[in-house]
Each structure stands twice: as C-alpha cells, then as structure tokens.
C-alpha positions as CSV (number, residue, x, y, z in Angstrom):
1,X,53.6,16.7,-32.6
2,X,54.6,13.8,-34.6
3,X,52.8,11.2,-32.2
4,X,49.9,13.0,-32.1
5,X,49.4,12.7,-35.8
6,X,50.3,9.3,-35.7
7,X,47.2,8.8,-33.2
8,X,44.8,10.7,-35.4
9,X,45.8,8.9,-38.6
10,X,45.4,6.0,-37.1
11,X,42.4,6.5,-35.5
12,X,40.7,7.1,-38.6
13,X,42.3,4.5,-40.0
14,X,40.8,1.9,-37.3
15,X,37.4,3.0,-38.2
16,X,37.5,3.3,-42.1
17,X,39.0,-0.3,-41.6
18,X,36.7,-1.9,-39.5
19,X,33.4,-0.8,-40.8
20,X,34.4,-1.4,-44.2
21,X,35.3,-5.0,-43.0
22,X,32.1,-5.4,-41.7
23,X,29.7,-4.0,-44.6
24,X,31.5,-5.9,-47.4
25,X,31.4,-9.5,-45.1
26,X,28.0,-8.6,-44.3
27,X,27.7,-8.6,-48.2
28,X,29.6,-11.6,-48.8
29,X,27.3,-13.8,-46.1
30,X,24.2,-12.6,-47.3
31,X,25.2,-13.4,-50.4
32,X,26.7,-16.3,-49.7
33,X,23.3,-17.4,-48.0
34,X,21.0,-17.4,-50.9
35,X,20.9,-20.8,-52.2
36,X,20.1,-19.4,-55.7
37,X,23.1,-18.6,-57.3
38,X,26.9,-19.8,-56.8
39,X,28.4,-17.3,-57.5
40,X,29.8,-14.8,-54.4
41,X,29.3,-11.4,-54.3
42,X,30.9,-9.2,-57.3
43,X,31.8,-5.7,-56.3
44,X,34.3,-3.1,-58.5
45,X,35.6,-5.3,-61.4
46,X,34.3,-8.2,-61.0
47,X,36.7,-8.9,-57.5
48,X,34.7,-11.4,-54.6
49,X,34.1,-9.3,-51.9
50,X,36.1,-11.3,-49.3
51,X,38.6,-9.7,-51.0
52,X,37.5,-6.2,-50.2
53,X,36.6,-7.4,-46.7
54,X,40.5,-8.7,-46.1
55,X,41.7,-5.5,-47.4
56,X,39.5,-3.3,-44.9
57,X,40.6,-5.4,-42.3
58,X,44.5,-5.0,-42.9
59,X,43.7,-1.4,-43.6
60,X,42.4,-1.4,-40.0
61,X,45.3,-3.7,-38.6
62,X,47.9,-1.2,-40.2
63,X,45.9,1.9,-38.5
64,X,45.6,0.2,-35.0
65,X,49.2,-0.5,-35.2
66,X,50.2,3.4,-36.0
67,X,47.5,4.3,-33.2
68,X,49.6,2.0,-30.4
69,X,52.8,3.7,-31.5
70,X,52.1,7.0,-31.1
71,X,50.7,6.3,-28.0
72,X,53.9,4.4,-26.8
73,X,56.0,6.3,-28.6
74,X,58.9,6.4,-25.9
75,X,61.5,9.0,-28.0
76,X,58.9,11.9,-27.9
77,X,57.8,10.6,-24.6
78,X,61.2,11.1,-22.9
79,X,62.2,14.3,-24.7
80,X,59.1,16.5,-23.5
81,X,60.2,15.1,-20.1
82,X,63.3,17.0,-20.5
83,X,61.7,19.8,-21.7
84,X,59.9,20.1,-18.5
C-alpha cells in the first residue's frame, strides 16, 4: 500500500517539477535574450526566476527519487512474497 503511494506521489511530483522547470527557464531565457533591459526576469516578490526554475527542478529530483523507491522498495517486495 505504502509503495504504491510512494509511486503516485512521486509521479506527480516528477511532472509538477519538470514542467515548472521548464516554463520559468523558458521565462528566464527569453528574458534574458532581450537586449533592452538588464535586469532578469522578476516573478513573486521580486525573486529572479532561475530561482524558481532550481526549485522546480529539486522539487522534481526529490519526486523521481520517491518514484524509484517505491518501485524498488525491497521490504514490501519480499513480504507480499510471503504472503503468497
């Protein structure tokens, strides 16, 4: 039961991560590509949006890793064995 939550959670997690990584860098470059102004992308209060774009990529990290471990997750593995 456990390790199926784990794989949900993380799943979700993946996704929220990764496309929210992508939007705010494809923010930051765009911005970052008008010769204009100097100044990076602003976003919330005032943080640079590589900031955001880190964040959503740790957030997807930490999701991936819960996803591998309740797919490996050898205790629950082993003890339905036995129940079988």
């Amino acid at each position: 039961m456990r390790r199926s939550i784990y794989i949900i959670i993380g799943a979700i997690m993946v996704v929220i991560g990764f496309a929210g990584g992508l939007y705010s860098a494809n923010i930051a470059v765009n911005s970052a590509a008008k010769p204009v102004t100097f100044e990076p992308a602003k976003a919330g209060w005032g943080t640079n949006m590589e900031f955001y774009e880190i964040g959503f990529v740790w957030f997807g990290i930490i999701g991936f890793a819960l996803l591998v471990n309740g797919m490996v997750n050898k205790e629950e593995i082993e003890a339905s064995r036995k129940n079988k």
